[in-house]
N, C-alpha and C positions, 0 to 999 in steps of 0.2 A: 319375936316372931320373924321369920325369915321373910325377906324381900323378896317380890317378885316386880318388874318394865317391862312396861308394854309402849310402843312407838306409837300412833296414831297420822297416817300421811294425809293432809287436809286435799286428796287429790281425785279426781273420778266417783262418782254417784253408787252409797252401796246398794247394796244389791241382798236378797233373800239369802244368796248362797256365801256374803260376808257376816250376814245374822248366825246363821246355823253353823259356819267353819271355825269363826273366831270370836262374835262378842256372846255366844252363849258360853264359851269356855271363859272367858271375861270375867265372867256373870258368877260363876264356877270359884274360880280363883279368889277375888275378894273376900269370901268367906274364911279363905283357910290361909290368907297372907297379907303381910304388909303389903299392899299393892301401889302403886305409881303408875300412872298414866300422864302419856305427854304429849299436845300435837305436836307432830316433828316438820313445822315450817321450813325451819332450815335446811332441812334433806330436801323438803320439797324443792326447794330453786336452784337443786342440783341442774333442772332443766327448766327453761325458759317458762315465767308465769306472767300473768298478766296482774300485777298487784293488786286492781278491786277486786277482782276474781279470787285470788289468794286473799285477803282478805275478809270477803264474805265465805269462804268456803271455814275457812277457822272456828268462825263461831257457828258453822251449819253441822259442820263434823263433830266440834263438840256437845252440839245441845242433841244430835241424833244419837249417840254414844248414851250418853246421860237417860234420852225416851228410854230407849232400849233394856233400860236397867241398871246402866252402871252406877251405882250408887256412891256420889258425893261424900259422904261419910265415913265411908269404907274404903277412899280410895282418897290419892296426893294429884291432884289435876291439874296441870300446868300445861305453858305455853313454852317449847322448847327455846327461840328466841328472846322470850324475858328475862333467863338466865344466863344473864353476860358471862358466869363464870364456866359456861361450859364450852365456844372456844377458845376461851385462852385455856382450857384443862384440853381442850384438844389438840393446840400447836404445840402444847410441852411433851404430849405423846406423840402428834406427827414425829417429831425432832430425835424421837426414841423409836421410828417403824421404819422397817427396810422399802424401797422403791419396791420390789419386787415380791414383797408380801402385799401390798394394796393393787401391784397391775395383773396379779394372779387371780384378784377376787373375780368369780365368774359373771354378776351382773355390771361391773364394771368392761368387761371382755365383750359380753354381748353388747352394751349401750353403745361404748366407742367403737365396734363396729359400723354402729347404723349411721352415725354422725360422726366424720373428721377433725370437724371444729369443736369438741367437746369441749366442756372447762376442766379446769383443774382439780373442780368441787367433785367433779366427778369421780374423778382416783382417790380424794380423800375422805368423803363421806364416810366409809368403812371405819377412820379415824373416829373424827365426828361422833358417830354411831358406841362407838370403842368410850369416848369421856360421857356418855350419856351410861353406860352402864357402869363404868367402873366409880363414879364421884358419889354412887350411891352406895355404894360395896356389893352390888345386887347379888342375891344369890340363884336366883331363874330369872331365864328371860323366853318366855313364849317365842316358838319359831314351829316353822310351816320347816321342814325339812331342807329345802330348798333356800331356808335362812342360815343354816345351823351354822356356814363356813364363819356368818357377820362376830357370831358369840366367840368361834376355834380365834378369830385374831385379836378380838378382845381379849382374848384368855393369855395367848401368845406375849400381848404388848404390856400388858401387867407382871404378867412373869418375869420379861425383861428386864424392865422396870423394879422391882422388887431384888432379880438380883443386882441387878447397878446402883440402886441406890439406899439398897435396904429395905423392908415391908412395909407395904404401902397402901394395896391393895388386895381386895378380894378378889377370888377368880370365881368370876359365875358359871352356871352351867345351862345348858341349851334345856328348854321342856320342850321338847315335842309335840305338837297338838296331838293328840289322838284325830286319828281318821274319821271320827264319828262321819255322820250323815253328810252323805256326797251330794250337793246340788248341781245338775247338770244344764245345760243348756236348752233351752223352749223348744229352740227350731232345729239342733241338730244334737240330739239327748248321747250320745258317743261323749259329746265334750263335757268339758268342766263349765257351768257360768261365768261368767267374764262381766263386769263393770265397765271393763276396754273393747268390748264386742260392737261391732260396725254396724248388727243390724240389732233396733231399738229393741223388738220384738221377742230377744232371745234370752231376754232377761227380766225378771221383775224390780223395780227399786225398792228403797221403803219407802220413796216419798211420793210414791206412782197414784194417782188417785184411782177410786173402786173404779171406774169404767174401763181406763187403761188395764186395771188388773184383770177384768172379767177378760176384756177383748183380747189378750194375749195367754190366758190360760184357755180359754174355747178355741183358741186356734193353734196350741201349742202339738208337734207335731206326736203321733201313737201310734196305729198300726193298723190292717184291715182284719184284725179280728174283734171280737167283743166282750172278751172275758174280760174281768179285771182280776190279775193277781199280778203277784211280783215276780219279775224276771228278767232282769238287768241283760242279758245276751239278747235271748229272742222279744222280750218285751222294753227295751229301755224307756219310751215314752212312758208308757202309763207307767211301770216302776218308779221313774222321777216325780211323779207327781202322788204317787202315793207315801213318796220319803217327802216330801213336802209337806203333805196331808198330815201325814203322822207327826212331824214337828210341831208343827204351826195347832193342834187340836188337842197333842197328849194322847193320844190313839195308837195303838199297836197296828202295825202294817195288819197282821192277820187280823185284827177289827174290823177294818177297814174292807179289806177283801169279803170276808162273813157279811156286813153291812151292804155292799154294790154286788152283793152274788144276784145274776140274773139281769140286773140293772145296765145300760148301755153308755157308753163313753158320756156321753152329753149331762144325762143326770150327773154323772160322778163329776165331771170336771166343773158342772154349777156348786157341785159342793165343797170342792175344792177352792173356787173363787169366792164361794163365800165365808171360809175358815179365814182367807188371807185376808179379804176384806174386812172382816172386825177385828184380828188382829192389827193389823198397821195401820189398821183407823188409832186404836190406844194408842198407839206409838206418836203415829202425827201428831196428836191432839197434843200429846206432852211436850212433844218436838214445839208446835206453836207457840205454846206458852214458855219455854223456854224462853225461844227466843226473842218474845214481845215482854222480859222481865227483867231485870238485873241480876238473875240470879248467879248467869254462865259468869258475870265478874267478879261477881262474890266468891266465888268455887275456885274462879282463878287464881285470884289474888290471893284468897287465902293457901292456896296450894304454892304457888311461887315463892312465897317466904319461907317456907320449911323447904323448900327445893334450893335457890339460894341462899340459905345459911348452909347447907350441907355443900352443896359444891364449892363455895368460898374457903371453909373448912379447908377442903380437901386441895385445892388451888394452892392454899398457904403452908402445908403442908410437902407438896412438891418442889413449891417455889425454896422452900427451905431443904430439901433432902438435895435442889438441884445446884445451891448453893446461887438463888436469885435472889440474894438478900442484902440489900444497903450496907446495913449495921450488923 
């Protein structure tokens, strides 16, 4: 069965619109691949963490992962940082990447813009990134479009690799997410939703309780008319919450529409809060118990053994092609 990695950053509170863009496709995938999932701690402190913080956030991001549906079973769960063997498979690929293939990467361009003082983690992450796919042999790796450059230098630095020291590695290839259902922003439905958005209001969490959720979908911005249908140009408010509506219920938009024909904004968005409401109630409740069990170390643990055997593997494998051999 072919492999498919997915990174997980323990970083920012998701949001409805990281349910619907990425762990439904998540959810997707495990059925039809060898799947791996990993939190990527260490990318995280690319930029300044507060370590209780990063640390509670680890086992918050995984046990919400896991509510969600991503099924233990079906998937290789680990902690990016308990596999020692992945930077040291990372410095032996830095040692093999040009300078100007890592200061080309575009989120690196944009970061070191904002901050002078960057680190160095910062230019090399994309490496980093690079031995998280390659020590698996990964054959896809889920990307947002806007990732795909992460996959092209993976690809690049293996190929290298391979020809200097012979094959070695597999070259992955980028999956695309499909576009599916676009969640927009509460208070200015133009935009995308954002987990990094400055006003609280303009997004939903999963871990928002019903009242937060009610009070932010009854005040989420629509229009001064009263029809309900879909119409992303002249109606983007209500259209955003009718792509909402339809995810979170199983509902065809045109359902939906046929159902609130005649009915006025207030009825529909009560019904709207209450589809989210019993959905991410499930979700919490698993989320809680998650995390008042031992299960997330069980999951872990047993996923890190079969993660480090494989990258050890492949560590010793390099260290011998690169001629890092005692004996």
């Amino acid at each position: 069965m072919q492999k498919v990695l997915t990174g997980l950053q323990p970083t920012g509170e998701l949001t409805i619109g990281n349910y619907i863009g990425s762990i439904k496709q998540m959810i997707e995938l495990q059925n039809d691949y060898d799947s791996y999932i990993f939190i990527a701690d260490l990318h995280a402190i690319t930029l300044p963490q507060q370590p209780e913080v990063l640390k509670k956030r680890i086992r918050e991001v995984l046990a919400l992962y896991i509510a969600c549906g991503i099924d233990p079973e079906k998937n290789t769960i680990y902690v990016q940082s308990e596999n020692e063997y992945i930077p040291c498979i990372s410095w032996l690929l830095e040692c093999n990447t040009y300078y100007g293939e890592a200061s080309r990467m575009i989120q690196f361009k944009e970061k070191s813009k904002k901050n002078a003082n960057f680190s160095v983690g910062l230019l090399t992450y994309p490496i980093l990134m690079a031995a998280d796919i390659l020590y698996l042999d990964t054959d896809y790796v889920p990307v947002g479009i806007d990732q795909k450059q992460h996959v092209e230098i993976a690809r690049d630095i293996a190929d290298r690799f391979n020809k200097t020291y012979g094959e070695t590695f597999h070259l992955p290839q980028p999956l695309i997410r499909n576009s599916g259902a676009k969640i927009k922003d509460l208070k200015d439905p133009t935009k995308k939703m954002s987990k990094s958005s400055e006003n609280p209001n303009s997004s939903i969490r999963l871990l928002d309780p019903p009242e937060k959720i009610r009070k932010k979908i009854m005040a989420a911005t629509t229009d001064s008319e009263s029809s309900i249908h879909y119409d992303p140009e002249k109606k983007p408010g209500i259209s955003n919450l009718l792509t909402i509506c339809s995810v979170f219920s199983n509902q065809s938009i045109s359902d939906l529409e046929n159902q609130f024909k005649g009915k006025n904004y207030g009825e529909f968005k009560r019904y709207v809060a209450d589809v989210l409401c019993e959905k991410l109630s499930e979700i919490q409740t698993k989320y809680e118990q998650l995390l008042n069990s031992n299960q997330l170390d069980e999951i872990c643990e047993k996923g890190i053994q079969k993660a480090r055997e494989l990258a050890k593997e492949k560590y010793e494998l390099m260290k011998d092609k690169m001629g890092l051999i005692r004996k």
